[in-house]
N, C-alpha and C positions, 0 to 999 in steps of 0.2 A: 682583089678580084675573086681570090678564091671563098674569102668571106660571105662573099656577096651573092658567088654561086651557092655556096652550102644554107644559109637562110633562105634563099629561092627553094632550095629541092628539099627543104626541114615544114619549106610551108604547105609545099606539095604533097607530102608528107601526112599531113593532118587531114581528117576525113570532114567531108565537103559539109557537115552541120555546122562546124567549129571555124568555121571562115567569117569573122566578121562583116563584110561585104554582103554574104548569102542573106544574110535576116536585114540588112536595110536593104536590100530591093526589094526582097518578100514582107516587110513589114508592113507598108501602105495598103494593097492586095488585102493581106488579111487582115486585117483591122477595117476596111470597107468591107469586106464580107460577115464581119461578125457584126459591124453595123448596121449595115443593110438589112439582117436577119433581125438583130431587134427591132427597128423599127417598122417592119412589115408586120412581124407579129403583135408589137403595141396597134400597128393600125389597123389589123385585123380582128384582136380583143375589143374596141374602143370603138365603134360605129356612131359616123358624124350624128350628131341630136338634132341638129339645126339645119339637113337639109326638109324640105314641105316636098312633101306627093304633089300635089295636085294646085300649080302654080296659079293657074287663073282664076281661081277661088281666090287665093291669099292676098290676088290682085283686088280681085272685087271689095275685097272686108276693108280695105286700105279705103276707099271712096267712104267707108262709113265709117270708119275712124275719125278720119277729118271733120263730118259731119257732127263728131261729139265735141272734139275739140273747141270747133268754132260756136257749137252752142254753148259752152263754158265762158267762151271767152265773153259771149253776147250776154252774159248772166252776172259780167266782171267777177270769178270765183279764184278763190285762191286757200290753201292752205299752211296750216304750219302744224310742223309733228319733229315732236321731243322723245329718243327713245334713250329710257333706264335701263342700260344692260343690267346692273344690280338686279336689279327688281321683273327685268325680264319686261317693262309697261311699255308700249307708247301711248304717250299724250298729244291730241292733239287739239287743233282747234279750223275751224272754217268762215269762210269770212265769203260773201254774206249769208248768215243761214237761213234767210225768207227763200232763197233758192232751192233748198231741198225740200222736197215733196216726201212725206213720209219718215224722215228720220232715219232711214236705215244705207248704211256704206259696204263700199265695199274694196279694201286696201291691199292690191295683190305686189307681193315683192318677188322679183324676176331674176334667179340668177343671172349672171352673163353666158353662163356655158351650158350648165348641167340642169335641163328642165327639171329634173326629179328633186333637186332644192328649193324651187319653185311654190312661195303659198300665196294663198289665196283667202282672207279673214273677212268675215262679214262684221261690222261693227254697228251703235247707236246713236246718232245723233242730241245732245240733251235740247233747251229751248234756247243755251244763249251758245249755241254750235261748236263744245266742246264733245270731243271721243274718247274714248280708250280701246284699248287692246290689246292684249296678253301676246307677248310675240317670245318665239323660243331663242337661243343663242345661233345669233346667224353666220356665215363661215366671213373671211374676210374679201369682201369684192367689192364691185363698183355695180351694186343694184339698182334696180330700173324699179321705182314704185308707181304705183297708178293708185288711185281715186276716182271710184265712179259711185252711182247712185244706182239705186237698186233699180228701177227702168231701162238703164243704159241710155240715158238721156245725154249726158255729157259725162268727161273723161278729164281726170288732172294729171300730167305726169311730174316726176322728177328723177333725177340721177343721184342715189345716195352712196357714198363713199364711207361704207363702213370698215372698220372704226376711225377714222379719220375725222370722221363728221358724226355728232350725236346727233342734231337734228337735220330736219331737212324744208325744205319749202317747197308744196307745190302748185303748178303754174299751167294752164293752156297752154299747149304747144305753139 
């Protein structure tokens, strides 16, 4: 008993930081506060890219989107594109090429997040509807590419999986 007593009043004894009890209550507490603190300041550094000002515009452009799409579709257009990280090319090809007016493309590849990785290549059409285009080292994501014609007549998309995927196929929505 007397043991029992003297470790009771040896614990009491020791100053209240060195109480193992005191740091797990207080652990969770502070560790949500230094949390909390990072992530308000990462979301204060880092301002969403992908909200739009001005919603009923973005509404509108949407009705003419579709309008390219379904003239692609009415033109039966489809592509295929090979890209050489080595060599930095992509190759491609379009099918059918009586479709394009002009010979001149335009092949924009769409981050998923960060607009500012975002380009936009204008390319050449030759007469049996092969391209190229010099494209730089791109980061790894799941890119949204488009195809359209220098008119904005009609629009190709696809979803490329780089590096996953060297080439890609694209199709009418």
């Amino acid at each position: 008993m007397r043991a029992v007593a003297s470790a009771i009043h040896q614990d009491r004894a020791r100053p209240w930081f060195k109480h193992p009890w005191l740091w797990f209550l207080l652990a969770p507490p502070i560790i949500s506060v230094v949390a909390g603190s990072y992530m308000a300041s990462v979301a204060y550094r880092s301002q969403d890219a992908m909200v739009v000002d001005d919603y009923y515009k973005e509404g509108k452009a949407i009705n003419q989107d579709l309008r390219r799409d379904k003239a692609a579709v009415a033109l039966h257009l489809n592509a295929l594109m090979n890209y050489d990280a080595a060599r930095g090319i992509v190759n491609g090809r379009m099918n059918p090429i009586k479709a394009i007016h002009g010979g001149n493309l335009t092949v924009k590849f769409i981050h998923p997040t960060q607009p500012s990785k975002d380009l936009a290549i204008a390319t050449h059409v030759d007469e049996a509807g092969n391209f190229s285009l010099v494209l730089p080292m791109l980061d790894r994501a799941l890119w949204q590419v488009t195809l359209e014609d220098q008119e904005h007549q009609w629009r190709l998309s696809g979803v490329w999986n780089w590096p996953q995927q060297q080439g890609m196929e694209l199709d009418p929505l």
